[in-house]
N, C-alpha and C positions, 0 to 999 in steps of 0.2 A: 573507039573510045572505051569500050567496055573492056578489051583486053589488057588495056593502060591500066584501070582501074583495080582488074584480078593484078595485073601486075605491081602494083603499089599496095597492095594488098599482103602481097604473099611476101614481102620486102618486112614485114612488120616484127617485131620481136616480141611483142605485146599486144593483147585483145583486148576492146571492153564489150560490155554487155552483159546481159542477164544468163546467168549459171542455172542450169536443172535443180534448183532447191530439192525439191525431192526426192531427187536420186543422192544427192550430196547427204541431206540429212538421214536417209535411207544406209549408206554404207556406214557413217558414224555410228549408228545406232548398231550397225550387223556388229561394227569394230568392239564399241563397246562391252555387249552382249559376249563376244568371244573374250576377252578378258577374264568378263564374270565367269563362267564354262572353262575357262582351263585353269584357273586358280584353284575352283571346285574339283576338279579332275588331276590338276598333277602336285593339291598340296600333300597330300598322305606320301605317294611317292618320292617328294623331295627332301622332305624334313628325315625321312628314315633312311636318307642312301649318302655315304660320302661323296658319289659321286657331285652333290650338290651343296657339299658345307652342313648338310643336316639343316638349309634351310628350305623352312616351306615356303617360301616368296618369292625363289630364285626363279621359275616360269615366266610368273607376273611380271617383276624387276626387267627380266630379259624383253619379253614380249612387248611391256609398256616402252620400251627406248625402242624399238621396232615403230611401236606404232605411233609413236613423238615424231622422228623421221619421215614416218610415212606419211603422215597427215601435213607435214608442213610443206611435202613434197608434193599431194593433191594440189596443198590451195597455190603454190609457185607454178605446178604444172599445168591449174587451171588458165594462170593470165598469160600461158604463153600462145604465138599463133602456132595452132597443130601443126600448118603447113611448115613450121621449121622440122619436125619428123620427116616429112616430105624431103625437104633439102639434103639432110644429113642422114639418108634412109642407106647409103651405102658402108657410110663411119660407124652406124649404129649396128648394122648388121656384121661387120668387120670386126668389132671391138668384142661383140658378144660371142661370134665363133672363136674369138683371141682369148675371152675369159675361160672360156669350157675349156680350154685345150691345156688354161694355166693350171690345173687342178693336178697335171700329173704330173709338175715340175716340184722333185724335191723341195721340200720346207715351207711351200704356199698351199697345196692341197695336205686335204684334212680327209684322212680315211674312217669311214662310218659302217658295221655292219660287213663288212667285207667290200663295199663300194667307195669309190673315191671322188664325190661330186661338187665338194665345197671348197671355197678358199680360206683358209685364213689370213685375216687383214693383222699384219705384224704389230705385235706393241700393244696387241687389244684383247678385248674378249669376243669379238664379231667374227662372227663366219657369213660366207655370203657362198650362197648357190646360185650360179649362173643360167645355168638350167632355166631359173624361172624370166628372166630376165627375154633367154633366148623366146619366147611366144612370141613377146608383145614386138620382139626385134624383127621376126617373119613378118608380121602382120603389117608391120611399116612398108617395110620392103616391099611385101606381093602387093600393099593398096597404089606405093609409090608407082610400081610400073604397072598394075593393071589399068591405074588410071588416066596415063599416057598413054596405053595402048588398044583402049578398047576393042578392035577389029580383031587385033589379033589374038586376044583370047579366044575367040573360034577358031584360031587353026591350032593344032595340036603341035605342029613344030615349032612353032612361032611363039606360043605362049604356055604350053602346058610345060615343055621341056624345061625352060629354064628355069620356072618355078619347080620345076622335078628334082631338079640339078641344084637346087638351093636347100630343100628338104633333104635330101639326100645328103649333103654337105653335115646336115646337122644332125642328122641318122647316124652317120659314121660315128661322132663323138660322141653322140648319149648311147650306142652300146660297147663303145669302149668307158662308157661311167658305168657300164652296166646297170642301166635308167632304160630300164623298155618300159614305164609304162608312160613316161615323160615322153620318149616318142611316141606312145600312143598319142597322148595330148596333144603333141606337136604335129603329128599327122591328121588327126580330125581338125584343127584350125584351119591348116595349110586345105584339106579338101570344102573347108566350111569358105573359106575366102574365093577358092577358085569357083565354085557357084555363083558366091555373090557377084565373081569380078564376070561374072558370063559367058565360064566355060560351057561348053556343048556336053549334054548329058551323055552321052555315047561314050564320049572320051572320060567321063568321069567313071560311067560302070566301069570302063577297061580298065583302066588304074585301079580300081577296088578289088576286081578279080586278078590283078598281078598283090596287090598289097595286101591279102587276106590268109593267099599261101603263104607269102615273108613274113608275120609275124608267125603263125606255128611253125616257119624253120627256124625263127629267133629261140620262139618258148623253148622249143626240144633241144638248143644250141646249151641250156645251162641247166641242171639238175635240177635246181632248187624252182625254177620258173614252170619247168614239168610238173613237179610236186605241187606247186601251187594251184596250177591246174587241175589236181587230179582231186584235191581237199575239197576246191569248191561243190563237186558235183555231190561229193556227200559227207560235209563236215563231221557228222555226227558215228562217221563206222570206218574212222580211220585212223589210224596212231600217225598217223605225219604229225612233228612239232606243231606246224604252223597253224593246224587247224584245231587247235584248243586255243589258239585266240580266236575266232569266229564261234565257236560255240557259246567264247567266256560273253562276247557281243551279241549275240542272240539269245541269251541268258538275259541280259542286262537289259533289250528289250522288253521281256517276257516280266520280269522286273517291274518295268515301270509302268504296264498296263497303258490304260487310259489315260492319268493325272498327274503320275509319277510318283516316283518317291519323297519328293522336298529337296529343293536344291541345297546341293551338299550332301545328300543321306544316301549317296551312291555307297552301296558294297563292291559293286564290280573292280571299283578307283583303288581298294585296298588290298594292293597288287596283285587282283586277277586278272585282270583285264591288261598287257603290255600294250604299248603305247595309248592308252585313252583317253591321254591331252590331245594326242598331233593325230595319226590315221583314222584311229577309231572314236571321239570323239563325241561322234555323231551316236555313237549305243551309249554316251555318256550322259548324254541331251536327253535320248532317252528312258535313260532309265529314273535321271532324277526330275526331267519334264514331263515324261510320255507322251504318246500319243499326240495327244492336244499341243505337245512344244513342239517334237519335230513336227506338225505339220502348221507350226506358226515361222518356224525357219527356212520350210521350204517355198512358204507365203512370200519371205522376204525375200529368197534368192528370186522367185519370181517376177517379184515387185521391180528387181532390180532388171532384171534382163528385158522384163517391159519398157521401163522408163528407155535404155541403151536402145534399146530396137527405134520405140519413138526417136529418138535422136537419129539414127542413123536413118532413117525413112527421111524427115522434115529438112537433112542438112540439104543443100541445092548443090555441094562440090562434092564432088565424085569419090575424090581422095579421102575427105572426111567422113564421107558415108561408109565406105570399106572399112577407115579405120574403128568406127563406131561398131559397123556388125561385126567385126573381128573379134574385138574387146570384150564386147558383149558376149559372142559364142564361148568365149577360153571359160570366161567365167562361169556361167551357165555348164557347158560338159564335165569342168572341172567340178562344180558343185555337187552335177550326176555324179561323176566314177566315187567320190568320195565315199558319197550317200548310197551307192550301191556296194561298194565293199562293206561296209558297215552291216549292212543287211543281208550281205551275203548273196545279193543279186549280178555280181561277177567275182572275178579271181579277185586276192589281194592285189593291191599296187601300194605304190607308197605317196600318194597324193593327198596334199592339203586341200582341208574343207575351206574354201575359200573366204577371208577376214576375220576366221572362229577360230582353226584349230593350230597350235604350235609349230612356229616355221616364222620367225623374224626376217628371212628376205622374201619368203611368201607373201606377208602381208604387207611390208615396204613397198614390192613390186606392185602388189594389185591397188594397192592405194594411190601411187603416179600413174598406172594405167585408169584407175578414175578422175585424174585431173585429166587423162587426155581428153575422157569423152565431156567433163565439163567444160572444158575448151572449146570442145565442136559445138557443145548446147549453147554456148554465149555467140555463135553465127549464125544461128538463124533467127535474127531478129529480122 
């Protein structure tokens, strides 16, 4: 009787119940708050570049239709049943290694910085990187089959390999974007899921010590990723380009003390500081917040990762418990790596501070990946 039930259950296209308030109102307000923060941060920048019409709005304008989309993608992706991820966790996973691969096909990829990771959507002004898309695509996938297959995530042939062979699929394409720090991303999920799904710690150190040598043969495979290495260790006694943006962010820090400097009365924004809408952002927070604001932002990513965990602990189906700790980890590591380039507590990468900093399919994706776990929160009534 009871499997009848799961099974009429998982049959549904729509859920009702009561949503994680909390959490919901929680990311509007992070959403919000990053609007305010990059208007601050990339109007000086826009109004005085052609690159943007000379206006200073173009950020916001862009940003705010990002997150019109996204929001209305939460509250759609809330009423839907998760378990249809579950169903279509093979089309999902299929369509997303199909986007990454479109990026190199004359006249739909859009080359950035010497990289080529984005689409252009013809006849518009949207770009979309799939890249971001690809996490929340793994995460379906590794919940969908660890959760049919619990046993055999203990054995290493059985369950490690194929999820190896899946990661690896997607390894190949992001360093042909030349995006390694997106696979980094992509590989801390991929090892944060296979714990959760109850792989055997043995088998996970071994994987870390084969994965720890591949990424310095990755760094040292490209010049500039060397380089990036070698700046972090001592921004301050090196002429490499890269690392007068980390100093200019450790400046801007130093800037903002305690209190900061008054939102908007950032100097760093008045192009010393490159990128301090989108990567750096976060020495933008504070220098015009200080002290006191990033450590009200990092309250919030906390708040959030708490609430996801609660969910994913409380859900009773296995699949939706995966999917919730999964969701939860992207966002959470991704909030770290941001928040430590920023500070110079590792290399650069090129990673968005998660619902703050500049990146329209960034914050699209992470806003339907919070309808998913609102979804999972309206199941455990």
């Amino acid at each position: 009787m009871e499997s009848e039930v799961s099974s009429v259950k998982r049959k549904r296209f729509f859920i009702s119940g009561q949503l994680d308030f909390p959490l919901m109102i929680a990311v509007i307000m992070m959403s919000a708050f990053g609007l305010v923060m990059l208007f601050s941060a990339s109007y000086y920048t826009a109004q005085n570049s052609a690159l943007y019409d000379y206006d200073g709005f173009s950020f916001l304008k862009s940003q705010a239709r990002y997150m019109a989309l996204g929001l209305v993608a939460m509250y759609f992706i809330s009423r839907l049943d998760y378990h249809l991820f579950d169903r279509f966790r093979v089309l999902i996973l299929a369509v997303s290694i199909a986007l990454m691969a479109a990026v190199f096909i004359p006249g739909l990829g859009k080359n950035l910085n010497g990289a080529t990771r984005w689409l252009k959507i013809p006849r518009t002004n949207f770009t979309f990187q799939p890249s971001e898309l690809a996490k929340f695509a793994l995460i379906a996938y590794m919940a969908g089959f660890m959760s049919r297959r619990p046993q055999a995530m203990r054995s290493f042939s059985k369950g490690l390999v194929p999820m190896f062979l899946i990661m690896g699929a997607y390894g190949v394409v992001l360093l042909a974007q030349k995006n390694l720090s997106m696979l980094v991303i992509l590989a801390v999920t991929g090892f944060t899921m296979l714990f959760l799904g109850g792989a055997q710690l043995k088998h996970l150190l071994g994987l870390l010590a084969i994965a720890i040598p591949l990424f310095f043969v990755f760094v040292y495979m490209e010049e500039y990723r060397a380089a990036r290495l070698s700046m972090f260790v001592n921004p301050w006694d090196t002429d490499l380009a890269g690392a007068y943006q980390l100093r200019q962010a450790l400046i801007a820090f130093g800037n903002g003390g305690l209190f900061g400097q008054g939102l908007n009365f950032s100097r760093q924004k008045l192009l010393f500081l490159p990128y301090g809408e989108s990567d750096f952002i976060f020495a933008i927070i504070g220098e015009e917040l200080g002290f006191i604001g990033c450590c009200c932002v990092i309250l919030g990513y906390l708040f959030i990762v708490y609430r996801g965990i609660l969910i994913a602990i409380r859900c009773k189906d296995r699949f939706g418990s995966l999917m919730a700790g999964g969701i939860t980890s992207v966002i959470g590591v991704q909030a770290a790596v941001n928040i430590a380039v920023a500070t110079s507590s590792v290399p650069t990468t090129g990673q968005t501070l998660p619902f703050i900093s500049d990146g329209g399919t960034s914050l699209l994706i992470f806003l339907a990946a919070t309808g998913i776990l609102l979804s999972i929160s309206r199941s455990m009534e």
